[in-house]
NURO-364509 format. One record per atom (N, C-alpha, C, CB): residue in one letter; y, x, z. Coordinates in steps of 0.001 Angstrom, whole numbers, plus 500000, padded with zeros to 6 digits. Glycine has a CB too. Layout:
N
AYXZ;...
% end
This chain:
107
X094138760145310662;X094593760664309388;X095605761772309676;X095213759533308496;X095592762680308768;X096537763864308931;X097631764248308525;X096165764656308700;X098636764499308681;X100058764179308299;X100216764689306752;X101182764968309371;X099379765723306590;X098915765773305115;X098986764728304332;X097693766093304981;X097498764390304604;X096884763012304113;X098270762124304012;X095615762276305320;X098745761911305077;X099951760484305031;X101068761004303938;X100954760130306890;X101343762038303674;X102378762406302945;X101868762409301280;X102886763833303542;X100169762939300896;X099936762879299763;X099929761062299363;X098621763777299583;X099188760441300559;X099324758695300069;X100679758243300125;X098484757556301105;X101346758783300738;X102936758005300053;X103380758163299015;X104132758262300571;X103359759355298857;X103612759950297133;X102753759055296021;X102934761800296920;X101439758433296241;X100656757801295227;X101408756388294713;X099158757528295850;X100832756283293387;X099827756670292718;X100303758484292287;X099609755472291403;X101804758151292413;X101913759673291795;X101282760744292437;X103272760146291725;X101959761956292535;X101219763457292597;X102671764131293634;X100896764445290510;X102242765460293685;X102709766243294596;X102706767517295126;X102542765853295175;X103556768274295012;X102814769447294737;X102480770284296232;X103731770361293638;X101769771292296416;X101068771834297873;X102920772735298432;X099080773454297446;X103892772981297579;X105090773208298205;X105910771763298483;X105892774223297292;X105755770702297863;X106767769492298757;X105924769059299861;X107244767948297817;X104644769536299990;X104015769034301008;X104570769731302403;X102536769213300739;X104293771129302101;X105126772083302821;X106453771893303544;X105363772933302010;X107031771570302887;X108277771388302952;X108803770139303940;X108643771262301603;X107908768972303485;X107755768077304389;X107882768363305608;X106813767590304283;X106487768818305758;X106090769222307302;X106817770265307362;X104548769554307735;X107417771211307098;X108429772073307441;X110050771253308271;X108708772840305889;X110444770545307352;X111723769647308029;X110416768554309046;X113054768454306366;X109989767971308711;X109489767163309650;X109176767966311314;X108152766584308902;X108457768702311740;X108345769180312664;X109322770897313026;X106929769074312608;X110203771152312196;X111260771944312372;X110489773092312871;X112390771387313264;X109816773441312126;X109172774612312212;X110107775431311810;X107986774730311533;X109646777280312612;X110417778151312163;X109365779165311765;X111486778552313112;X109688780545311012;X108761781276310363;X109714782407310541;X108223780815308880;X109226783531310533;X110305784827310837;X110867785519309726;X109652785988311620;X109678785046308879;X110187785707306766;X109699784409305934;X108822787633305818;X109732784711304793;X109896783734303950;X108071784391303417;X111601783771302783;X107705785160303598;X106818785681303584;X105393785242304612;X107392786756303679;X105359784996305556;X105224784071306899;X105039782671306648;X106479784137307806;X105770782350305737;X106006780858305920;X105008780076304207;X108252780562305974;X104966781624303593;X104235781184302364;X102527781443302549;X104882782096301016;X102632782192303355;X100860782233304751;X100743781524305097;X100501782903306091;X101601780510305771;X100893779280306517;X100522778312305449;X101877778502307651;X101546778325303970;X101512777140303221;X100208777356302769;X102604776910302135;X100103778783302489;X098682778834301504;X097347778589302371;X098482780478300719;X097482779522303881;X096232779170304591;X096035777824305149;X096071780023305632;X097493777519306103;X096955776362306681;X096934774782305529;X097971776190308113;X097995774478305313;X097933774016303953;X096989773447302881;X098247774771303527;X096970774454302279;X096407775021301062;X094752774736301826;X097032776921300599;X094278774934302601;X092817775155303081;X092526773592303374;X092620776294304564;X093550772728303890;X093450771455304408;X093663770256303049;X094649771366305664;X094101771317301753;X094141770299300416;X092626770804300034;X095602770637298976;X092096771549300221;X090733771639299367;X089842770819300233;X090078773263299111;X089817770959301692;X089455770005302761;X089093768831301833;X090692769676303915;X090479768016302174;X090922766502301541;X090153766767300119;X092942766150301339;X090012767530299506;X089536767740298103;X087957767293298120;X089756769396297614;X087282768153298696;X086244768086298912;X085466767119299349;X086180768738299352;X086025766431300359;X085851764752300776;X086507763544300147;X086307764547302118;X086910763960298645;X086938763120297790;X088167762285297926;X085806762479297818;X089035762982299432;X090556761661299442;X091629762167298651;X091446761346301150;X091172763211298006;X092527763667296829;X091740764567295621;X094019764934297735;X092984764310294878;X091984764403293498;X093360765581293091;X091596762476292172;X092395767460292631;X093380768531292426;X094054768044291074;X092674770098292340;X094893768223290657;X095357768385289455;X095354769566288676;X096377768052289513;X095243770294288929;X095864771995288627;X094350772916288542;X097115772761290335;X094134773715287978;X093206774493287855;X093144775568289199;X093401775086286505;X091729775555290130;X091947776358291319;X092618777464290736;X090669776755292136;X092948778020291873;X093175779866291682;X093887780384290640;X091855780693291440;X095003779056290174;X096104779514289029;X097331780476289701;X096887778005288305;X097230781326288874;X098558782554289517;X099775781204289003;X098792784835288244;X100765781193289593;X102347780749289133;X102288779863288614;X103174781470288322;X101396778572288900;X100787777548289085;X101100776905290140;X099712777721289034;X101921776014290573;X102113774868291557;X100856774124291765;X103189773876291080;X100527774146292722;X099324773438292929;X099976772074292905;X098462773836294283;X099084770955292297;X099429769762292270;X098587768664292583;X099845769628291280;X098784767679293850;X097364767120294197;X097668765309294415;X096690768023295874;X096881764533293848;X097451762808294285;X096045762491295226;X097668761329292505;X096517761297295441;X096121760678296561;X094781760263295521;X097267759436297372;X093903759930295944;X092515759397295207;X092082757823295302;X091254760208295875;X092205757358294652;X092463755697295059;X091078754856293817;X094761755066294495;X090356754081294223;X089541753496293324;X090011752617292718;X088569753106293718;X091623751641293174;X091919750875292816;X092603751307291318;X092477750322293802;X092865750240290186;X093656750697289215;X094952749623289465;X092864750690287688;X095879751324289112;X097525749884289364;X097914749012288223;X099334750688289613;X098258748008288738;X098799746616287784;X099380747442286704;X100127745396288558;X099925746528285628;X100770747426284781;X101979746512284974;X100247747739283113;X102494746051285799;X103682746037286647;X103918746692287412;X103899745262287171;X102760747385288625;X103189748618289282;X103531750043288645;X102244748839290109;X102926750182286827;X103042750855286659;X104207751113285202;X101931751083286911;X104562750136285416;X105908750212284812;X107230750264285382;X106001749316284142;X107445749471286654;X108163749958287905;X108382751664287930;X107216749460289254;X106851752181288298;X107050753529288321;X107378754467287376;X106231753903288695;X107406753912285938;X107866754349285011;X109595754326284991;X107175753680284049;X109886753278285037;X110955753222284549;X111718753925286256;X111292751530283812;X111341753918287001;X112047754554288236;X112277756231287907;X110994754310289720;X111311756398287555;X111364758267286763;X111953758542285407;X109726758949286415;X112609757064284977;X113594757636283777;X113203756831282630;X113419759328283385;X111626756609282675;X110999756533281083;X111634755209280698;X109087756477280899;X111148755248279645;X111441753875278562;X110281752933278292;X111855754382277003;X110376751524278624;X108850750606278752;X109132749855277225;X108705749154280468;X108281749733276176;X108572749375275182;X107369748153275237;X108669750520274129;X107486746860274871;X106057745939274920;X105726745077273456;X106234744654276280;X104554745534273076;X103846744819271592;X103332743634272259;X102419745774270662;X103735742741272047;X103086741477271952;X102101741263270449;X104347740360272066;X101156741292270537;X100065740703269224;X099653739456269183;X098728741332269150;X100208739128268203;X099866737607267905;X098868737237266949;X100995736927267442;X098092736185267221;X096815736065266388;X097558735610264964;X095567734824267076;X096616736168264118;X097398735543262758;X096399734342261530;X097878737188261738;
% end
């Protein structure tokens, strides 16, 4: 598996965008780039070429419309499983939201 790959499945169920991926592997292997210009070439070619990869073989699912100008690309992990709605209230309420619960009672 590719350090890609390992970084979009940690992020799941949520999402992620093709610059925190970057960025990752940027501090992770302390890469250097000579411009900031340089360093947005590698994100888009090497990167960027290895999310449509993963795309294409079905282990991540795009979010974002290809080939959006000023558009964050945004990509999650692709999972068949569906999360509990305890896992997914956890993850709710960790990002801020508010969990409200209807109980229906037969009448």
């Amino acid at each position: 598996m590719s350090t890609v790959s390992e970084i979009i499945e940690s992020a799941a169920p949520g999402e992620i965008t093709t610059s925190e991926i970057a960025n990752q592997i940027h501090a992770r292997f302390q890469l250097d780039f000579p411009s900031a210009d340089a360093r947005g070439h590698w994100r888009n070619n090497s990167i960027g070429r290895l999310l449509r990869t993963l795309c294409k073989k079905g282990l991540v699912e795009r979010l974002h419309a290809p080939k959006s100008e000023g558009v964050a690309g945004r990509w999650r992990w692709k999972s068949d499983a569906v999360p509990s709605s305890d896992h997914l209230r956890a993850q709710l309420e960790a990002e801020g939201g508010a969990f409200q619960q209807y109980d229906v009672s037969p009448e």
